[in-house]
C-alpha positions in Angstrom: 87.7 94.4 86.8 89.0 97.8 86.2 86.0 100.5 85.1 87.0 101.1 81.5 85.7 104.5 81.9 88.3 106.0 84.4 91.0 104.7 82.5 89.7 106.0 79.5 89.7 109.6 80.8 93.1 108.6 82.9 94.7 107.6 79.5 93.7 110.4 77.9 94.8 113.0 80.6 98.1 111.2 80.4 98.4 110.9 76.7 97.4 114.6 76.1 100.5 115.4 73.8 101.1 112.0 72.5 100.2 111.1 68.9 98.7 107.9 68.9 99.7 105.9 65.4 96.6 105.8 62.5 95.7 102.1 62.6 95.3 102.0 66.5 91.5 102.5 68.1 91.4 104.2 71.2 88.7 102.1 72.4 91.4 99.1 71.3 94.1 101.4 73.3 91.9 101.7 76.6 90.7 97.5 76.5 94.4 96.7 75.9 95.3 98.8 78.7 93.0 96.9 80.7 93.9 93.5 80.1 97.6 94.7 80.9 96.5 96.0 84.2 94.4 93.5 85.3 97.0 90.2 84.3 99.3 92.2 86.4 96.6 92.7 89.2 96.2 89.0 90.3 99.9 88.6 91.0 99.9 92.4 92.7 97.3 91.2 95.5 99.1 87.9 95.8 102.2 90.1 96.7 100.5 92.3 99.0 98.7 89.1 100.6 102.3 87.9 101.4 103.6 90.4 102.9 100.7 92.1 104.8 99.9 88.3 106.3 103.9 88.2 106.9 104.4 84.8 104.9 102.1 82.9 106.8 102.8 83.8 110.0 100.5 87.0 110.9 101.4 89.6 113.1 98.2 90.1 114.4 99.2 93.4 116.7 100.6 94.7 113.4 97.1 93.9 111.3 95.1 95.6 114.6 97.3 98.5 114.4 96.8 98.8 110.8 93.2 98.8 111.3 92.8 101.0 114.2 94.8 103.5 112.3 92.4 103.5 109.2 
């Protein structure tokens, strides 16, 4: 769950310039926001599960290398 807080001030460092239309509540704007980040987030790690655990078939020298080098 994404901490409504930073992307309230994220959205409105990024909107700075941009009317946003009467009729639309920024606190509406930022939970909207939200919910389209975090829909998007499941099939993201999903993704990155795939490829980082190479379909399936791990290249566990890789993973160690990855680790050693964080």
């Amino acid at each position: 769950m994404l901490d409504r807080s930073v992307v309230d001030n994220f959205l409105k460092d990024e909107l700075e310039g941009i009317k946003i239309p009467e009729g639309i509540k920024w606190k509406d704007l930022v939970e909207t926001f939200c919910r389209y980040i975090e829909d998007d987030y499941y099939e993201w790690i999903k993704d990155n599960f795939k490829s980082f655990f190479n379909h399936g078939n791990p290249d566990w020298k890789w993973i160690k290398e990855k680790i050693e080098g964080t």
